[in-house]
mmCIF file of the N, C-alpha and C atoms, coordinates in Angstrom:
data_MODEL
# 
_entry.id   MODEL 
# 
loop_
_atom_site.group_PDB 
_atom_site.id 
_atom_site.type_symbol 
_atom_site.label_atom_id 
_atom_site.label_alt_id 
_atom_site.label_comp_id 
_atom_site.label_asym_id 
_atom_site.label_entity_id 
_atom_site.label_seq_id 
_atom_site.pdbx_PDB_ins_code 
_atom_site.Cartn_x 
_atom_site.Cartn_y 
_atom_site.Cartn_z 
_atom_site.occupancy 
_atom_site.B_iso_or_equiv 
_atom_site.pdbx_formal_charge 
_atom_site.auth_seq_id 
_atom_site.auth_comp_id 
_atom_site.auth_asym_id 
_atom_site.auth_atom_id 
_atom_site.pdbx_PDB_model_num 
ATOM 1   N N  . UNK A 1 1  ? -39.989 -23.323 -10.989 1.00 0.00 ? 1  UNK A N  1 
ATOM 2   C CA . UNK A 1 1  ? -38.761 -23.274 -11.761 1.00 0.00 ? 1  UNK A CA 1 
ATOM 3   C C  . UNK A 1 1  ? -38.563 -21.865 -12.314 1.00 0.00 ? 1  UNK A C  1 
ATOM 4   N N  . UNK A 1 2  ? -37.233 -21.372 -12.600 1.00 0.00 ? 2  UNK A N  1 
ATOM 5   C CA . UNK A 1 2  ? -37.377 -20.142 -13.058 1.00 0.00 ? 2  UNK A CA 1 
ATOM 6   C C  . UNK A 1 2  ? -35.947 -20.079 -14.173 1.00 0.00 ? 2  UNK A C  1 
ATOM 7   N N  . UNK A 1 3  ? -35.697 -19.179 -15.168 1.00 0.00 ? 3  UNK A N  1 
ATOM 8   C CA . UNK A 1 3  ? -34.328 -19.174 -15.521 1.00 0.00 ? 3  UNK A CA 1 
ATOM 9   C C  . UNK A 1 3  ? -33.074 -18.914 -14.805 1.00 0.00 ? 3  UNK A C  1 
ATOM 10  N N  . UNK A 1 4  ? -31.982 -19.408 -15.128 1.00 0.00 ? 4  UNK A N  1 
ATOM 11  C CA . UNK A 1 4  ? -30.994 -18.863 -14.204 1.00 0.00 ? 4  UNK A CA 1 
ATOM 12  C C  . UNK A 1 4  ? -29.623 -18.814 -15.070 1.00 0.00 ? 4  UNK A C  1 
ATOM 13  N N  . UNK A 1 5  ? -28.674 -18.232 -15.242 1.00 0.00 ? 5  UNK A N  1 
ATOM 14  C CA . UNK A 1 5  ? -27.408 -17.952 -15.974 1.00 0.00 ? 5  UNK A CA 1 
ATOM 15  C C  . UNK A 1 5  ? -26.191 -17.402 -15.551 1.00 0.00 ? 5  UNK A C  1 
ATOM 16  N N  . UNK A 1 6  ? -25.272 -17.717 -15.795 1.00 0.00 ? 6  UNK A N  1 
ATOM 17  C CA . UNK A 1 6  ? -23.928 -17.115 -15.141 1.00 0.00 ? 6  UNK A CA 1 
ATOM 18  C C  . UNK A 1 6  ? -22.896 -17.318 -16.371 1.00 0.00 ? 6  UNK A C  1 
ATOM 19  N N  . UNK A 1 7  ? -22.116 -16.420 -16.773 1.00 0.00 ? 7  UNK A N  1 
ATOM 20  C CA . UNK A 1 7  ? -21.681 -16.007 -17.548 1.00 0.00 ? 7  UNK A CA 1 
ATOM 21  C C  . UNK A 1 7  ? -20.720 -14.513 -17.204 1.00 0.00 ? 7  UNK A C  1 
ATOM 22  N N  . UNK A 1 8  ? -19.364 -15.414 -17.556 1.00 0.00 ? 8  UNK A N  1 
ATOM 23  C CA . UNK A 1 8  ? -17.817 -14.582 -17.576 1.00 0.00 ? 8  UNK A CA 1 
ATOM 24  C C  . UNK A 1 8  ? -17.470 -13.618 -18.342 1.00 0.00 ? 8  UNK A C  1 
ATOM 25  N N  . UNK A 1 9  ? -17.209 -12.154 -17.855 1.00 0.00 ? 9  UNK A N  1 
ATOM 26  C CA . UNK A 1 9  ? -16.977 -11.247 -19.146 1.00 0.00 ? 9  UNK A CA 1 
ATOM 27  C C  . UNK A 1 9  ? -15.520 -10.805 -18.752 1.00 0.00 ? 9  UNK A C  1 
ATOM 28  N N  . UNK A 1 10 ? -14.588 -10.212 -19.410 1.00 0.00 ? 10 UNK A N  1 
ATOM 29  C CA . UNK A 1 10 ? -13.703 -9.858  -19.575 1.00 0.00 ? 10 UNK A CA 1 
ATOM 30  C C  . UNK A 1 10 ? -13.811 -8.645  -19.096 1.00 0.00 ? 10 UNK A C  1 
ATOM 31  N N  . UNK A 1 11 ? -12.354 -7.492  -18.684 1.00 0.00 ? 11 UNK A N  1 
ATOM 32  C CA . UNK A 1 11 ? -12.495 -6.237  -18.133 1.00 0.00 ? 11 UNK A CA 1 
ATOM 33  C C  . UNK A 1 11 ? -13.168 -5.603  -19.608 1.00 0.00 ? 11 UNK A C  1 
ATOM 34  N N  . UNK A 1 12 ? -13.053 -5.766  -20.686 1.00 0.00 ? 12 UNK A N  1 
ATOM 35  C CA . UNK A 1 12 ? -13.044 -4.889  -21.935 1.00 0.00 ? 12 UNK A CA 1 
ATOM 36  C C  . UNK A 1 12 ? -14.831 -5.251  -22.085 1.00 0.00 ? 12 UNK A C  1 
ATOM 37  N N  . UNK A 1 13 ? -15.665 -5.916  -20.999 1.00 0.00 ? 13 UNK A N  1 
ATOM 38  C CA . UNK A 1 13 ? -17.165 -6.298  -21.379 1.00 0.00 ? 13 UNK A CA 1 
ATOM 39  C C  . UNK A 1 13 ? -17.085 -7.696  -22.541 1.00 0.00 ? 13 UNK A C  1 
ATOM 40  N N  . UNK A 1 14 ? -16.249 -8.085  -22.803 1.00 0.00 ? 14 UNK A N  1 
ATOM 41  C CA . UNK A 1 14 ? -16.693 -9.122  -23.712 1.00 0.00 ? 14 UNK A CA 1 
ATOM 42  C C  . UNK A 1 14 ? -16.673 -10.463 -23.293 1.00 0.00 ? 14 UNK A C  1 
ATOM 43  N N  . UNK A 1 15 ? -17.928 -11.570 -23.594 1.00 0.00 ? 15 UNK A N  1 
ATOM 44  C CA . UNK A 1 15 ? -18.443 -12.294 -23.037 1.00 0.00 ? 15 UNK A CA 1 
ATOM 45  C C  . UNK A 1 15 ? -17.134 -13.537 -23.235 1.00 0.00 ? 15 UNK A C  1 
ATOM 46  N N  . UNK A 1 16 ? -17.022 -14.045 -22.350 1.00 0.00 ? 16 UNK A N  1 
ATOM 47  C CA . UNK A 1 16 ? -16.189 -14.665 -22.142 1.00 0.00 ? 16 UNK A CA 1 
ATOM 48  C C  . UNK A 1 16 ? -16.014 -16.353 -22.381 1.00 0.00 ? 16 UNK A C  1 
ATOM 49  N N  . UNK A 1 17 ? -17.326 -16.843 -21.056 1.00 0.00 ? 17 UNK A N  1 
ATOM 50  C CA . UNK A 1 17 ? -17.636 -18.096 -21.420 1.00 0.00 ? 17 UNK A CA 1 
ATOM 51  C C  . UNK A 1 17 ? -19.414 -18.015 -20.582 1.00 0.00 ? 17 UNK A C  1 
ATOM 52  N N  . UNK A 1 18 ? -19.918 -18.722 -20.686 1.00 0.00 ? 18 UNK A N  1 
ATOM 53  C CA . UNK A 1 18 ? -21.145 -18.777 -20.404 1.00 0.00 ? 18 UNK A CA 1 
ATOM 54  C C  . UNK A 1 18 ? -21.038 -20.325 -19.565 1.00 0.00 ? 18 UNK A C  1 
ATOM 55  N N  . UNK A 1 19 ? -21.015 -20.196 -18.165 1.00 0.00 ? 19 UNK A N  1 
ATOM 56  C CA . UNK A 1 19 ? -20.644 -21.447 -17.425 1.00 0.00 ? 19 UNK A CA 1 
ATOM 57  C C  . UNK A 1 19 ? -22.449 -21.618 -17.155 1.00 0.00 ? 19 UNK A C  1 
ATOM 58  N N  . UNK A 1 20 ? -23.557 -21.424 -16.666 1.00 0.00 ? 20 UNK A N  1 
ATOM 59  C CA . UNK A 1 20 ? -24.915 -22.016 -16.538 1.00 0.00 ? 20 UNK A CA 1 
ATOM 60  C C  . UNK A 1 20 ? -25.840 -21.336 -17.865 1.00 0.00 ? 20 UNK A C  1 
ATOM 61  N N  . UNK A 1 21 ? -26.857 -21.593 -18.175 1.00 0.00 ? 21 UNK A N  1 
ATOM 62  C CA . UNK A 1 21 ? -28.124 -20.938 -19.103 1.00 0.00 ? 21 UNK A CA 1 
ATOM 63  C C  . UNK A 1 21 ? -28.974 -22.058 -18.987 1.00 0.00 ? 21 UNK A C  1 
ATOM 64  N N  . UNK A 1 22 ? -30.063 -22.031 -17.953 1.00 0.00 ? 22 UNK A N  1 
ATOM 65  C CA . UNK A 1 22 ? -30.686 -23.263 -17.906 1.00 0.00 ? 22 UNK A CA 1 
ATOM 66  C C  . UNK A 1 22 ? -31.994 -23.023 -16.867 1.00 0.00 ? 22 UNK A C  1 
ATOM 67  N N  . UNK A 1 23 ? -32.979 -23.817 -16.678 1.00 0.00 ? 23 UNK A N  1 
ATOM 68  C CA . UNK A 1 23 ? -34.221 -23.844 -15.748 1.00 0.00 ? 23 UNK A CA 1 
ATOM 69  C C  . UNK A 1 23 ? -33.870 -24.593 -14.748 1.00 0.00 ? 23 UNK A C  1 
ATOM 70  N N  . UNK A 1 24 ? -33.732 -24.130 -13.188 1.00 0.00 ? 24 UNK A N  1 
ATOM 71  C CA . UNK A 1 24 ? -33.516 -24.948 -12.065 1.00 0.00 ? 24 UNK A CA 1 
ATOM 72  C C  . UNK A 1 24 ? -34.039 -24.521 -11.286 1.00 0.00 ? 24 UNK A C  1 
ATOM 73  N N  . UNK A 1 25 ? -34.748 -25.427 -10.451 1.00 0.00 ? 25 UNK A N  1 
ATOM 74  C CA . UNK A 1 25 ? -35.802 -25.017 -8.964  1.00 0.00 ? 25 UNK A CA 1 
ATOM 75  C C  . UNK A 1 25 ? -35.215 -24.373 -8.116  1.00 0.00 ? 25 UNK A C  1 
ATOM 76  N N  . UNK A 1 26 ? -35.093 -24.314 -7.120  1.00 0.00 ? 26 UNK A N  1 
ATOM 77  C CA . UNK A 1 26 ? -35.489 -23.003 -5.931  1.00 0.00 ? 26 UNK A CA 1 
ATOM 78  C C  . UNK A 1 26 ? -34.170 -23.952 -5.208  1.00 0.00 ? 26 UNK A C  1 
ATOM 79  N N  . UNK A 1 27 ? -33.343 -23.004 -4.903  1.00 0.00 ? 27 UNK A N  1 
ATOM 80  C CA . UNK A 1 27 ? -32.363 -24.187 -4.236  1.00 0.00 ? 27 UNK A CA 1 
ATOM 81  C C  . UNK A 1 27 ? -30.446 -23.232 -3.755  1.00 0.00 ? 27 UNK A C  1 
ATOM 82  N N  . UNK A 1 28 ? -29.573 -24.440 -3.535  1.00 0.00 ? 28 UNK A N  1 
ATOM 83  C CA . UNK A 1 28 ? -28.000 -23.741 -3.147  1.00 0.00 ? 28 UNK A CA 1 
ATOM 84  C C  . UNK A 1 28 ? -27.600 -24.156 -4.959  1.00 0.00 ? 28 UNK A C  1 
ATOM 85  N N  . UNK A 1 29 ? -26.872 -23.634 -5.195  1.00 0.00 ? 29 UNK A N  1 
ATOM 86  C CA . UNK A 1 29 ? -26.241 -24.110 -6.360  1.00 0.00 ? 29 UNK A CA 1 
ATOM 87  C C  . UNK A 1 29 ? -24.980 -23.598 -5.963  1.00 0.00 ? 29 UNK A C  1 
ATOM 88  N N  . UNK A 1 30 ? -23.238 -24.591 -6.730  1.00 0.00 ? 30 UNK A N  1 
ATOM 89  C CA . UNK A 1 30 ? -22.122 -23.797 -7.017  1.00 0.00 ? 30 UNK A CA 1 
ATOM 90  C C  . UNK A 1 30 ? -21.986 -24.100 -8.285  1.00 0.00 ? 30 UNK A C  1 
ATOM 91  N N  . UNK A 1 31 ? -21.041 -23.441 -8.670  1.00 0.00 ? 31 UNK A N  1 
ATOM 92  C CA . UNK A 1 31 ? -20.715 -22.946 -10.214 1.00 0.00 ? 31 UNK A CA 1 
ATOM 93  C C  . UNK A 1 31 ? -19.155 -22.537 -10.404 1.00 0.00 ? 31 UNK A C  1 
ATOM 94  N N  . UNK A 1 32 ? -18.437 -23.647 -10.993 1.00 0.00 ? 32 UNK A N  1 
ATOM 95  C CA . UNK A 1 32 ? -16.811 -23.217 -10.891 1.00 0.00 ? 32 UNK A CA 1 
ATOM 96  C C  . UNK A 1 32 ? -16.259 -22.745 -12.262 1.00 0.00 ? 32 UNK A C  1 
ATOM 97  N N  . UNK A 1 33 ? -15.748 -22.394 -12.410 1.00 0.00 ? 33 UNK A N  1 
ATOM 98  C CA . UNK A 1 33 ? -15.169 -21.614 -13.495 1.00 0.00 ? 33 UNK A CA 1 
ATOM 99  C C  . UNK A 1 33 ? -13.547 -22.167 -13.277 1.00 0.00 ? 33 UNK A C  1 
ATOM 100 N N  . UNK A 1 34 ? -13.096 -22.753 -14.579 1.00 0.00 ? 34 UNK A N  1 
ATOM 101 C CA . UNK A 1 34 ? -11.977 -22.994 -14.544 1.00 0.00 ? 34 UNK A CA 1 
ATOM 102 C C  . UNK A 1 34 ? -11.005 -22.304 -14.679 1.00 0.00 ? 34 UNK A C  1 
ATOM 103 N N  . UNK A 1 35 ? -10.785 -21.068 -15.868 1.00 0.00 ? 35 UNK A N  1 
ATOM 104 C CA . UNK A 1 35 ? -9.864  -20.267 -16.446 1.00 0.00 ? 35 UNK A CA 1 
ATOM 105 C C  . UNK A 1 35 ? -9.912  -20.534 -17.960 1.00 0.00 ? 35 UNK A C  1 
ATOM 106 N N  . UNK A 1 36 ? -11.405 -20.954 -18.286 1.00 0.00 ? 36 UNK A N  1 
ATOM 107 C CA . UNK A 1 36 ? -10.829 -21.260 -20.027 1.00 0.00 ? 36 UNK A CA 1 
ATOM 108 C C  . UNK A 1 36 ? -12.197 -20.414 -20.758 1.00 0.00 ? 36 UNK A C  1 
ATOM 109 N N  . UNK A 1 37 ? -12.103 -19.873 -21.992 1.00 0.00 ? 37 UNK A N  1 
ATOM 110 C CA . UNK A 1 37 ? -13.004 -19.075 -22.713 1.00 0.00 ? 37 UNK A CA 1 
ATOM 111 C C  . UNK A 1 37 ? -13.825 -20.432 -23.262 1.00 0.00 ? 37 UNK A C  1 
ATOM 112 N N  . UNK A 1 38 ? -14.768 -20.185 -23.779 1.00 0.00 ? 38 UNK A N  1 
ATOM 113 C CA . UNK A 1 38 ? -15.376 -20.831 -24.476 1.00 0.00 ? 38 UNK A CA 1 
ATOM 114 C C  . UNK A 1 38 ? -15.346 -21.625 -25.739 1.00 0.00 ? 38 UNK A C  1 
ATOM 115 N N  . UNK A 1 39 ? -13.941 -21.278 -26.245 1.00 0.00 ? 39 UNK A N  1 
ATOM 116 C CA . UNK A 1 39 ? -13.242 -22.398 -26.574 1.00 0.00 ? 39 UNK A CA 1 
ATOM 117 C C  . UNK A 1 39 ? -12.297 -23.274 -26.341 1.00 0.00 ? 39 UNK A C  1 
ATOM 118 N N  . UNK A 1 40 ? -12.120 -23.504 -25.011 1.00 0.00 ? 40 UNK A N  1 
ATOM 119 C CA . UNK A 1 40 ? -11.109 -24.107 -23.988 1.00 0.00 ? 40 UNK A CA 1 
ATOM 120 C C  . UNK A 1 40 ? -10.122 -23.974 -23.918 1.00 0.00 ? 40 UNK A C  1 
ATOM 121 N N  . UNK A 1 41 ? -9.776  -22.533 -24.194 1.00 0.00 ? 41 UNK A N  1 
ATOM 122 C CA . UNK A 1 41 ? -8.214  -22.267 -24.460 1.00 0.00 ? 41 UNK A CA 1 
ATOM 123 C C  . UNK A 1 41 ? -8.535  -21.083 -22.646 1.00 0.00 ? 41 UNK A C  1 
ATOM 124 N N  . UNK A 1 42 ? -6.979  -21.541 -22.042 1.00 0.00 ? 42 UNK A N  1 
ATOM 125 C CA . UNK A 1 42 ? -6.977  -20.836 -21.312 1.00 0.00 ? 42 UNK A CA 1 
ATOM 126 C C  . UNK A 1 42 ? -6.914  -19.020 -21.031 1.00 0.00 ? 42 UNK A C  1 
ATOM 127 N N  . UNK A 1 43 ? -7.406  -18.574 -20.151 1.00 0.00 ? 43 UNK A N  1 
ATOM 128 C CA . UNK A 1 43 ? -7.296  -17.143 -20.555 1.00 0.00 ? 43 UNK A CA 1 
ATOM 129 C C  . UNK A 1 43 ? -6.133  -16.675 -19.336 1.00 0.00 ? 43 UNK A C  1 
ATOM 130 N N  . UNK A 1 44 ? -6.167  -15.476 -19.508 1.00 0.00 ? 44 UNK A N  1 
ATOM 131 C CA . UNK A 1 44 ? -4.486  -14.345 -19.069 1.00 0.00 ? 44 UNK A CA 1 
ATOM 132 C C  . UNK A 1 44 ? -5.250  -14.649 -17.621 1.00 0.00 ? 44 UNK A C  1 
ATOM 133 N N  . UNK A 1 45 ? -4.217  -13.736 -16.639 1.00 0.00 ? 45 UNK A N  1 
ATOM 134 C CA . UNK A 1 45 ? -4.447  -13.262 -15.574 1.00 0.00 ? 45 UNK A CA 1 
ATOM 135 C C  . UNK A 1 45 ? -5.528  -12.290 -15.880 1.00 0.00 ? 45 UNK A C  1 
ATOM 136 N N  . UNK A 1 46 ? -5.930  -11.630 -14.945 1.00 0.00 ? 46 UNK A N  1 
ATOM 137 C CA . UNK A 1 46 ? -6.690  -10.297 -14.739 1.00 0.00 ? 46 UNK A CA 1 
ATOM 138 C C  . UNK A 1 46 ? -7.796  -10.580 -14.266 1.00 0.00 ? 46 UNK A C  1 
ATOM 139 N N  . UNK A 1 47 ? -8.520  -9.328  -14.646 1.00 0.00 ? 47 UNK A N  1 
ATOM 140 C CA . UNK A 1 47 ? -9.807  -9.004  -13.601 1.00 0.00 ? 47 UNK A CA 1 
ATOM 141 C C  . UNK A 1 47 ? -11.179 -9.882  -14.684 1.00 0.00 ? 47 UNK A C  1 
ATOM 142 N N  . UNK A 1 48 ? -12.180 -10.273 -13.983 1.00 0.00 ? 48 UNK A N  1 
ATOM 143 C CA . UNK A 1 48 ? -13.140 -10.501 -14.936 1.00 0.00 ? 48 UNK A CA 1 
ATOM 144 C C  . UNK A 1 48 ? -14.439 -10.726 -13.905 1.00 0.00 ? 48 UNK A C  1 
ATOM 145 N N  . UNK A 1 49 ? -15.335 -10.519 -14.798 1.00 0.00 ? 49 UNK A N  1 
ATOM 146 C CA . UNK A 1 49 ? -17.075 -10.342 -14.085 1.00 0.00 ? 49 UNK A CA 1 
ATOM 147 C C  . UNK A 1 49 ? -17.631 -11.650 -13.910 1.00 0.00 ? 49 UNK A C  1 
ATOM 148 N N  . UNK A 1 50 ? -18.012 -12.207 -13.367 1.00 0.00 ? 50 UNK A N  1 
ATOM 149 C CA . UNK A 1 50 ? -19.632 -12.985 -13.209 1.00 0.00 ? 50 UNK A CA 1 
ATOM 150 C C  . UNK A 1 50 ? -20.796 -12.489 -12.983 1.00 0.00 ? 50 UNK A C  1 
ATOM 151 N N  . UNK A 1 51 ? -21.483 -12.298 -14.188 1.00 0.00 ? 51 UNK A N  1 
ATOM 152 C CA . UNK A 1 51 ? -23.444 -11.702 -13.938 1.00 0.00 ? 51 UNK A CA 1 
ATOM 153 C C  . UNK A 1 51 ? -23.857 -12.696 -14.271 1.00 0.00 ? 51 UNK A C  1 
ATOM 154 N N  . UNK A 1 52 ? -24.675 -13.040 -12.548 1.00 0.00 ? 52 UNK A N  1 
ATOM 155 C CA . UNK A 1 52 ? -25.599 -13.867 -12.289 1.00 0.00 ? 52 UNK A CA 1 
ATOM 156 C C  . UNK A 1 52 ? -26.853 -13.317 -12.561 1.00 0.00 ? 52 UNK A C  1 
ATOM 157 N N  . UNK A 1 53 ? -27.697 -14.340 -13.324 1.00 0.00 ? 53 UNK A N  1 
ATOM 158 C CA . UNK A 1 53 ? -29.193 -13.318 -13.762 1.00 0.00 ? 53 UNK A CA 1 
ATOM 159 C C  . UNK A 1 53 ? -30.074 -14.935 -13.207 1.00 0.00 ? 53 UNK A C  1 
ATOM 160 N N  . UNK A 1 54 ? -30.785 -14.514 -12.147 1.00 0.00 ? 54 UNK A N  1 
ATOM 161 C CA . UNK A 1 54 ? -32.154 -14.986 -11.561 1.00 0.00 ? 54 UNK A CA 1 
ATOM 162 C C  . UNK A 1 54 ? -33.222 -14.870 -12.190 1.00 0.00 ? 54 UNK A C  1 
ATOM 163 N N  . UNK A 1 55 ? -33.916 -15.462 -12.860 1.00 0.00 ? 55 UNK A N  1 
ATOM 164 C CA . UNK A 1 55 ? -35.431 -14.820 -13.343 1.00 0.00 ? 55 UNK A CA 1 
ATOM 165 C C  . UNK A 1 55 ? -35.363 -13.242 -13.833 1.00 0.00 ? 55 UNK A C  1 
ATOM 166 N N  . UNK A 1 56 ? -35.855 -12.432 -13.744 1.00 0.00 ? 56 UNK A N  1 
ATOM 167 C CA . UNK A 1 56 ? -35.769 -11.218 -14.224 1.00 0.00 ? 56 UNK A CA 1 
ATOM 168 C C  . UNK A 1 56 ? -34.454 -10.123 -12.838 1.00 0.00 ? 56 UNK A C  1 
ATOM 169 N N  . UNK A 1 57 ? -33.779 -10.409 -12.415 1.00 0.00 ? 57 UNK A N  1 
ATOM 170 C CA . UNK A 1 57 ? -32.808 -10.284 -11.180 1.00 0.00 ? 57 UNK A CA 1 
ATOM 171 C C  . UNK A 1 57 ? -31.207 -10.589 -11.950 1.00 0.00 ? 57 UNK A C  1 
ATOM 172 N N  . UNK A 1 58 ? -30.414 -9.738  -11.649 1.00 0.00 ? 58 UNK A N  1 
ATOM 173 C CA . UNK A 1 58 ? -29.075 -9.988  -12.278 1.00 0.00 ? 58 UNK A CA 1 
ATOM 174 C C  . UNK A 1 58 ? -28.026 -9.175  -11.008 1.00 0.00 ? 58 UNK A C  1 
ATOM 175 N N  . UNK A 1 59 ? -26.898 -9.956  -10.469 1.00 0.00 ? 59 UNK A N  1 
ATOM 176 C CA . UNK A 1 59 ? -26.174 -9.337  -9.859  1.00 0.00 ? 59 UNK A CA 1 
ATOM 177 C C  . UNK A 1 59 ? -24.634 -9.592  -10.598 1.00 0.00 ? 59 UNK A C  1 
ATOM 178 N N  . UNK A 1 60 ? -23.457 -8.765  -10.162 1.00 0.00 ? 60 UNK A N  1 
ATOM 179 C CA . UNK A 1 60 ? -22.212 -8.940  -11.101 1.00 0.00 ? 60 UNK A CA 1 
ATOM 180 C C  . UNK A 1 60 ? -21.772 -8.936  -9.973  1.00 0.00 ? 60 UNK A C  1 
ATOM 181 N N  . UNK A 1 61 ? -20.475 -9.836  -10.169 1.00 0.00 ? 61 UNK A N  1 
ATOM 182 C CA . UNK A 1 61 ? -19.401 -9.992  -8.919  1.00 0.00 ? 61 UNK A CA 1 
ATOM 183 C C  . UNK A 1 61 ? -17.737 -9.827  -9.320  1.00 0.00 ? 61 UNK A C  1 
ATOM 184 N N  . UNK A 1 62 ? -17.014 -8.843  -8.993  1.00 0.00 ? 62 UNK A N  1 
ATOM 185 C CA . UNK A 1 62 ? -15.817 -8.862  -9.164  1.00 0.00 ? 62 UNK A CA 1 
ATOM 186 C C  . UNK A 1 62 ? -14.990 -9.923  -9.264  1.00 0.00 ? 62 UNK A C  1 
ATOM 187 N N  . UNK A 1 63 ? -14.162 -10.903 -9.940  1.00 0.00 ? 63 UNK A N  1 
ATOM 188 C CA . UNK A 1 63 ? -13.011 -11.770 -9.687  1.00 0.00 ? 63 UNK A CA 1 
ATOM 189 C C  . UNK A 1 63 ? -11.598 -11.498 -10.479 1.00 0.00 ? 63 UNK A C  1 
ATOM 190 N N  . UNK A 1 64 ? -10.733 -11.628 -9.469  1.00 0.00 ? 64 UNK A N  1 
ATOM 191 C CA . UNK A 1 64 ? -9.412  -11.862 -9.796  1.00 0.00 ? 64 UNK A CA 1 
ATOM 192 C C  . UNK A 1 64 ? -8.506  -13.419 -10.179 1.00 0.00 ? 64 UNK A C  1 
ATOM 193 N N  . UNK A 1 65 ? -8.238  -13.081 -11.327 1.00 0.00 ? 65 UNK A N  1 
ATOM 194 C CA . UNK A 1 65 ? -7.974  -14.407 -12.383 1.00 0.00 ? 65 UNK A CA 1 
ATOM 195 C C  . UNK A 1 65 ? -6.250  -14.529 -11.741 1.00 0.00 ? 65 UNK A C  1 
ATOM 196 N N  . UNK A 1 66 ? -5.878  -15.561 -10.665 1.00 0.00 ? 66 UNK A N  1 
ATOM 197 C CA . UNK A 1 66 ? -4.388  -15.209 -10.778 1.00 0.00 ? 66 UNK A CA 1 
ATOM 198 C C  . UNK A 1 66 ? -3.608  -16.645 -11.039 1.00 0.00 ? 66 UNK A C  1 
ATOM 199 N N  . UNK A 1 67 ? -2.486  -16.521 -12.100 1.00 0.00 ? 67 UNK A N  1 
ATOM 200 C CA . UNK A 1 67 ? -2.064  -17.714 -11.959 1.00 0.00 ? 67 UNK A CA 1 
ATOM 201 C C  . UNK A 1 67 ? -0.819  -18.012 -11.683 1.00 0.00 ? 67 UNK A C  1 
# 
């Protein structure tokens, strides 16, 4: 088992919503993101991050928010 997390930031770096933070085995996982901050209010169009962090491993992925 190892940690694993994914978590939405805004273009301005600020954390957005935190969609996984949890211990899961070795495996496929998906992970959807609706369009809402972390207090379920929907957010704008625009650009925003996903950093995926693996065990000590973190990658960021570009997305475009369009509605």
């Amino acid at each position: 088992m190892f940690d694993q997390a994914v978590t939405i930031y805004n273009i301005k770096g600020q954390r957005v919503k935190q969609l996984l933070n949890e211990q899961v085995v070795a495996g496929r996982y998906a992970v959807m993101w609706n369009g809402t901050d972390s207090s379920g209010r929907t957010v704008s169009s625009g650009l925003y991050f996903a950093r995926i962090e693996q065990g000590n491993k973190h990658r960021i992925h570009k997305m475009m928010l369009m509605k």
